[in-house]
C-alpha positions in Angstrom: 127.3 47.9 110.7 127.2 51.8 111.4 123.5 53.4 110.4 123.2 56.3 107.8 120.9 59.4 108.8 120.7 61.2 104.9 120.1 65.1 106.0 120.3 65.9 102.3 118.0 67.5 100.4 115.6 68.2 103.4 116.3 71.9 104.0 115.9 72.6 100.2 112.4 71.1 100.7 111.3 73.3 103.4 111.3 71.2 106.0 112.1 72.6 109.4 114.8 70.5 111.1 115.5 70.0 114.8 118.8 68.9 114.6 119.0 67.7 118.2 116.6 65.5 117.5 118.0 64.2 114.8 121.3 63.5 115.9 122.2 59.8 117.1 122.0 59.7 120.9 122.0 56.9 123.4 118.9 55.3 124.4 120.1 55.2 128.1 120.4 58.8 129.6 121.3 60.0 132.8 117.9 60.4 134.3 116.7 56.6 133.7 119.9 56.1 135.5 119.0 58.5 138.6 116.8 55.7 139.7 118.8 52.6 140.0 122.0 55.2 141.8 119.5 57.1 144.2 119.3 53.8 147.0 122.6 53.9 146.6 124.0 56.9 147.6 121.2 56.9 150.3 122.5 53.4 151.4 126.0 55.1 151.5 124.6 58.2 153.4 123.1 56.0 156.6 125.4 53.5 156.7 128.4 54.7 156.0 131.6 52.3 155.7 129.5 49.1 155.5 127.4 50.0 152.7 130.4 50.9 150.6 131.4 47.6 151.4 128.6 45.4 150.5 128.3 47.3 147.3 131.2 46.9 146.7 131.3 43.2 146.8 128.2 43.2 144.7 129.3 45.2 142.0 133.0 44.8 141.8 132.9 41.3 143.0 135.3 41.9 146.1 135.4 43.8 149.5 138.5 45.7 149.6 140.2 45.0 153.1 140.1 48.5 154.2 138.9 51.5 152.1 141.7 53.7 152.1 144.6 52.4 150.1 147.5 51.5 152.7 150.8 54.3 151.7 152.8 51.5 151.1 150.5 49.5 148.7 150.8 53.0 146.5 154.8 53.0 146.7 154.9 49.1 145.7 153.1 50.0 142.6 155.1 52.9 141.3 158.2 50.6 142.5 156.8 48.0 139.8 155.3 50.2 137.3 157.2 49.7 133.9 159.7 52.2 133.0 158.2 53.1 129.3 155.1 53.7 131.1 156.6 55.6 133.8 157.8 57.9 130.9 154.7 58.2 129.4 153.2 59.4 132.5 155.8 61.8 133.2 155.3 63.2 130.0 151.7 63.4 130.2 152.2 65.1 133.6 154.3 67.6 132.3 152.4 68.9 129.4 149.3 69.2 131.3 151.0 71.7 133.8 152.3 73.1 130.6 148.6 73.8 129.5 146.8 74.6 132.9 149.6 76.2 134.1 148.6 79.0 132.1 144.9 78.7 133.1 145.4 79.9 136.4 143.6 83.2 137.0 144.7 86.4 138.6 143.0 88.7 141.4 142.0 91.6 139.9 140.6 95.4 141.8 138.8 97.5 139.7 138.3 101.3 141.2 134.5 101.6 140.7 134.8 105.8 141.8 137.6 107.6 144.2 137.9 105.2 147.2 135.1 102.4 145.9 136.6 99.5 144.7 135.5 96.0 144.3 138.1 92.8 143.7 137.7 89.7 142.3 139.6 86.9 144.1 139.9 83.5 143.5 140.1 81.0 146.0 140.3 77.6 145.7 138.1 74.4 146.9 139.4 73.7 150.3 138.8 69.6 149.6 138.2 67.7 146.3 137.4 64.3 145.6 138.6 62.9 142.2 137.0 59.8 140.7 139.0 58.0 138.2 137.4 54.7 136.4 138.7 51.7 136.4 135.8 49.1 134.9 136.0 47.9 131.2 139.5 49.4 131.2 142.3 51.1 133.1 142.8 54.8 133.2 145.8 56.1 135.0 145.9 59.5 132.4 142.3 60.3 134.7 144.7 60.5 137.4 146.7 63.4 135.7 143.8 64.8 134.4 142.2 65.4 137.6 144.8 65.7 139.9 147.2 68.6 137.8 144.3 71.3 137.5 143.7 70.5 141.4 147.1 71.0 141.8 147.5 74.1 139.5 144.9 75.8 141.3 146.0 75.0 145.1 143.5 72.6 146.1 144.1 72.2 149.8 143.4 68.6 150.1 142.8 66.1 147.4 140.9 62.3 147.4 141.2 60.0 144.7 138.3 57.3 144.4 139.0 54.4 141.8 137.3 50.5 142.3 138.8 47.9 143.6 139.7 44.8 141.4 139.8 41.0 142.2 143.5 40.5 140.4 144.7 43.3 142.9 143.9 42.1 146.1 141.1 44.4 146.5 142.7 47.3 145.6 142.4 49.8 142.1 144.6 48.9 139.5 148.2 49.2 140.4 149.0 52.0 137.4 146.3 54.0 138.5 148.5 53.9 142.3 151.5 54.1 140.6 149.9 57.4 138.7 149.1 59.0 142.0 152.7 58.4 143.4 153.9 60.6 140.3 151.8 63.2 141.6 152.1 63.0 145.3 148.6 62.0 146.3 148.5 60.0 149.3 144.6 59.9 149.9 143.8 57.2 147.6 140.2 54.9 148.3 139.2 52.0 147.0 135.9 52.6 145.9 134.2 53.0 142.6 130.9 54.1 141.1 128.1 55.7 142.8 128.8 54.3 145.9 132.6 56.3 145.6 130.8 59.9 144.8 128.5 59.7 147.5 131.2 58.5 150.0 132.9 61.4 148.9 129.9 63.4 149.0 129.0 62.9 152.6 131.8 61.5 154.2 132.5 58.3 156.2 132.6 59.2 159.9 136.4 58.7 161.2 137.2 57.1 157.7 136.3 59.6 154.9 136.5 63.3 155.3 133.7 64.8 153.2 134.6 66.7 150.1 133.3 70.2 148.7 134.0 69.2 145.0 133.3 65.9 142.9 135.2 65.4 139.7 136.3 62.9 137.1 135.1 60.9 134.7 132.7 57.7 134.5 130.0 55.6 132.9 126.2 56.6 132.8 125.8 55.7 136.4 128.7 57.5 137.5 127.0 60.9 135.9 123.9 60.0 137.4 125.0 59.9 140.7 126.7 63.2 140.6 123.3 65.0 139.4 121.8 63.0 142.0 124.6 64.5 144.9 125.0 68.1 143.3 124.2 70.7 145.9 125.4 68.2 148.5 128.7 68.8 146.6 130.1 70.6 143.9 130.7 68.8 140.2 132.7 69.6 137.4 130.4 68.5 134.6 127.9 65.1 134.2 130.6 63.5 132.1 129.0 59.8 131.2 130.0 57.4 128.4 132.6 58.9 125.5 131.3 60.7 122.3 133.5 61.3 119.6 131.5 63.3 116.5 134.2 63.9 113.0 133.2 66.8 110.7 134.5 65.5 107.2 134.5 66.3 103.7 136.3 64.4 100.8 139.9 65.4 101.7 139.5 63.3 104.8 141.6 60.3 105.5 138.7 57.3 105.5 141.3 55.2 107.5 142.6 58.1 109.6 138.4 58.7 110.1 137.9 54.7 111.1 140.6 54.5 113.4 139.9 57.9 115.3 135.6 56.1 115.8 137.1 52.9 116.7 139.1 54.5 119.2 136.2 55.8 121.4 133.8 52.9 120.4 136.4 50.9 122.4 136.1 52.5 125.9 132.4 51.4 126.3 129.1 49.6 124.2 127.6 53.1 125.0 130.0 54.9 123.7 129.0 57.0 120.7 131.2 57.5 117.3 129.6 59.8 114.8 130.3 61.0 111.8 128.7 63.8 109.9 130.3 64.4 106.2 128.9 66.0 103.1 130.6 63.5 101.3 129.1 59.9 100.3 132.2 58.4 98.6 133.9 59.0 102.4 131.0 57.8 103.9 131.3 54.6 101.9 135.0 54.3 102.3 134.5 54.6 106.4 132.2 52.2 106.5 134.2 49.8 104.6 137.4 50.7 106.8 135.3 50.6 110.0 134.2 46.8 109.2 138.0 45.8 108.5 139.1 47.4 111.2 136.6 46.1 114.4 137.7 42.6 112.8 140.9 43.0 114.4 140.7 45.2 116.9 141.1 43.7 120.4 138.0 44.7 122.1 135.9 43.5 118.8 132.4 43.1 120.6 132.9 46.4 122.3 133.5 48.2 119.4 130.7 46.1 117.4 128.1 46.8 119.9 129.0 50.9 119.8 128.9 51.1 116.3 125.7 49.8 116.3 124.1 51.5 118.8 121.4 54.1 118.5 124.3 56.5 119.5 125.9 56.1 116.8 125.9 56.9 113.0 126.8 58.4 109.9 125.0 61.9 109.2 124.5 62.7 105.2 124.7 66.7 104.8 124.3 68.8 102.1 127.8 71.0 102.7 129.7 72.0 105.5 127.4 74.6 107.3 124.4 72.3 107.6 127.4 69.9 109.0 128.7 72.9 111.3 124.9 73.2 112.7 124.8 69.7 113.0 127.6 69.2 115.4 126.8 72.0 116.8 123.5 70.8 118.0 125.4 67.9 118.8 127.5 69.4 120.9 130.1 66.6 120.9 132.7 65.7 124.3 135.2 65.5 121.2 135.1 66.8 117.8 137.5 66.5 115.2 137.3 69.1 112.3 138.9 66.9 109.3 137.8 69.3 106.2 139.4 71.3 104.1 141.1 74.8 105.5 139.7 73.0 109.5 141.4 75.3 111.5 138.8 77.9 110.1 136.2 75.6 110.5 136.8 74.6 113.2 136.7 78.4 114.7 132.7 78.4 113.4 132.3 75.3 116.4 130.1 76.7 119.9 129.5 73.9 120.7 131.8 70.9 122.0 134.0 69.9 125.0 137.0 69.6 122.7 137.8 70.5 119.2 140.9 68.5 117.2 142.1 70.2 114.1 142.9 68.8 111.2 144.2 65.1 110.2 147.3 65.1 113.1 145.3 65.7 115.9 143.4 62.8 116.8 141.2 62.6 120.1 143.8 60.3 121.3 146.4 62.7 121.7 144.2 65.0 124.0 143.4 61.4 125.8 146.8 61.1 126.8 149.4 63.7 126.1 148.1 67.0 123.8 148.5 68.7 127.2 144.3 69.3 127.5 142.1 68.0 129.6 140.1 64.7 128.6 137.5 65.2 131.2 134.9 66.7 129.2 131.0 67.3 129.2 129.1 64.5 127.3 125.5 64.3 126.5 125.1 67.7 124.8 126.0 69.1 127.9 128.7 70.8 125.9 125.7 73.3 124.9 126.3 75.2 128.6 129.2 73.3 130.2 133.0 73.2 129.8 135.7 70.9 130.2 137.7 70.4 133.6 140.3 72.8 133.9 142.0 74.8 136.9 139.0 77.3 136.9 136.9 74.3 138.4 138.3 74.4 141.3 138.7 78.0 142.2 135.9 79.9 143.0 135.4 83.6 142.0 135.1 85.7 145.2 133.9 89.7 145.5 135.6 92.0 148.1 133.8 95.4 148.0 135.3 98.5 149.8 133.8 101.8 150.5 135.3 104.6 152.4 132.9 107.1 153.4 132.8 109.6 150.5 132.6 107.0 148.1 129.8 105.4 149.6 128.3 109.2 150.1 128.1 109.5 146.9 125.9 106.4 146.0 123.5 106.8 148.7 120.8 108.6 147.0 120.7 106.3 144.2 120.4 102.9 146.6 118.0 104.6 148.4 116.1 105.3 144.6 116.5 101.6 144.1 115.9 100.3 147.7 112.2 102.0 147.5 111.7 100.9 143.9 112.1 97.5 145.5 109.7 98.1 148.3 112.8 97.1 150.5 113.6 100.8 152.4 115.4 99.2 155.1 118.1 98.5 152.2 118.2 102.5 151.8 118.3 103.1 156.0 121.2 101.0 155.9 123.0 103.0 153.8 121.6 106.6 155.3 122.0 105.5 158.4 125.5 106.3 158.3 125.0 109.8 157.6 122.4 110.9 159.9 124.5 113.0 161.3 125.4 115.1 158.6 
């Protein structure tokens, strides 16, 4: 079901391995995409409302009746949303302002000399959009995990984008409403995909406001349309189909293991579960569990056409730091560290969007109630970007201030660095000030 890449012995015989290369990976990446998204969002940008329509239709299969979802659609649905749910979402909600509550930063003012100092402030985004998916399934917990950090940080104003579905009239999913309600966002659109960031991105004229910020979750097309739109806006990461990557060794759980690649195999057939274990007994005993275990899963084809796929596989190590340098090259959107002694393991890790120690923290927990963020960097991306947090959406500001001595003092030495730079008008506006001395 699930290929084997056997990394064993190879080092031993001097060969030089390029772990990124090696590592399973989807055949479809962002850039193929960029073509089939890039009409799009142009289509959006010139016509405005009625090309988010039409695509609409022709990718959701329905034309929503207006775009922006009517206040009392969003009431109905968290009037009808089940109470155990409810609960769950509270919950969810409250842990997460637990976690970025504490994320928040803090002007600071550093005295550089006597009457020089410079601060750091941070400001948030005036306007955000939020995307949250709503194709192969339904994700209300993208509501919380975009909207709480927006909140944390004192977005001004906040958008929610999510598609449209036949069964609801046109309109996103009723949870994902209902999930909004909880948090008192009122600005809800029904739109999805690339046609939603760039309505977002440039703004519907009398319908949309346009956004400085794009962030959320999606599928390969989603993260190629916010590559495609960065500079027009802001984005938080390009985070495309769901990677899960498990560091093992032979204390490890083979059904704990199964069920935790399962798991992400089910969001999306591009969605990539990868193991990497030095241990072949636990690779044998996975693979067993993984066959009885996509048997009776509900989404059975999903999961079978994941597994499959060139992104993803069993990787054969010889011990745990050729593992480490595996994942680390990697760079999962979720790594689990199920090994022996994996909180110190798992403190070797660079690279990844999130790491889950040890055998009671599956990636499920951070999906819905661990208090972190699930929107994380996917596509190695990990390497240089982080997860969504409240520092997203703030933005890191200088304030300088100078009185006259202090800026006295340093005038000689911009002037050094001014001329250095062939730039002396730098240098006259600094000595400028003291011709008169």
């Amino acid at each position: 079901m699930i290929r084997r890449i056997d990394l064993r012995g190879r080092r031993a015989a001097g060969e030089r391995l390029d772990y990124r290369t090696l590592v399973p990976r989807a055949p479809i990446d962002v850039e193929a995409a960029l073509e089939a998204v890039r009409p799009i969002c142009e289509d959006v940008r010139h016509r405005g409302a009625d090309a988010v329509r039409e695509l609409t239709l022709r990718f959701d299969g329905v034309s929503p009746p207006q775009l922006r979802v009517p206040q009392t659609a969003i009431d109905d649905a968290l009037e009808g949303l089940d109470a155990r749910v409810r609960a769950a979402l509270e919950e969810s909600i409250r842990r997460a302002r637990l976690v970025h509550g504490d994320q928040r930063r803090r002007d600071v003012t550093t005295t550089v000399v006597p009457g020089g100092t410079v601060t750091e402030r941070w400001i948030p985004v005036q306007r955000v959009g939020l995307y949250v998916p709503g194709g192969l399934a339904v994700y209300p917990s993208s509501v919380v995990m975009n909207v709480v950090p927006a909140q944390v940080a004192q977005v001004g104003s906040l958008a929610v984008a999510s598609p449209p579905q036949k069964e609801n009239g046109g309109l996103p999913h009723p949870t994902i409403l209902a999930a909004c309600a909880l948090l008192g966002v009122t600005e809800v659109y029904a739109a999805g995909g690339a046609q939603a960031l760039a309505m977002l991105a440039y703004g519907i004229l009398g319908e949309v406001e346009p956004v400085d910020l794009v962030t959320g979750p999606g599928n390969v097309y989603v993260a190629a349309a916010k590559r495609l739109l960065r500079g027009v806006v802001g984005i938080d990461a390009e985070a495309g189909p769901t990677e899960i990557a498990v560091l093992a060794d032979d204390t490890a759980d083979p059904g704990h293991v199964a069920a935790d690649l399962v798991s992400q195999a089910e969001h999306d057939p591009l969605a990539a579960s990868v193991l990497v274990t030095d241990s072949e007994a636990l690779a044998d005993a996975v693979t067993a569990e993984l066959e009885r275990r996509t048997a009776s899963t509900k989404h059975d084809e999903r999961v079978r056409t994941a597994l499959r796929g060139e992104q993803s596989g069993i990787v054969l190590v010889d011990d745990l730091d050729q593992g480490l340098a595996v994942v680390d090259a990697y760079a999962a959107e979720h790594l689990e560290i199920q090994t022996r002694d994996a909180a110190t393991v798992a403190s070797r890790v660079r690279n990844a969007g999130a790491v889950f120690v040890g055998p009671w923290s599956p990636v499920s927990l951070g999906d819905y109630a661990a208090g972190s963020n699930h929107v994380l960097p996917t596509g190695g991306s990990a390497r240089h970007s982080s997860g969504l947090s409240v520092q997203t959406f703030l933005r890191g500001v200088h304030v300088v201030e100078y009185d006259r001595d202090a800026l006295k003092g340093i005038a000689d030495d911009v002037r050094a660095l001014a001329d250095a730079e062939d730039l002396p008008a730098h240098g006259e506006a600094v000595t400028a000030r003291f011709a008169d001395d």
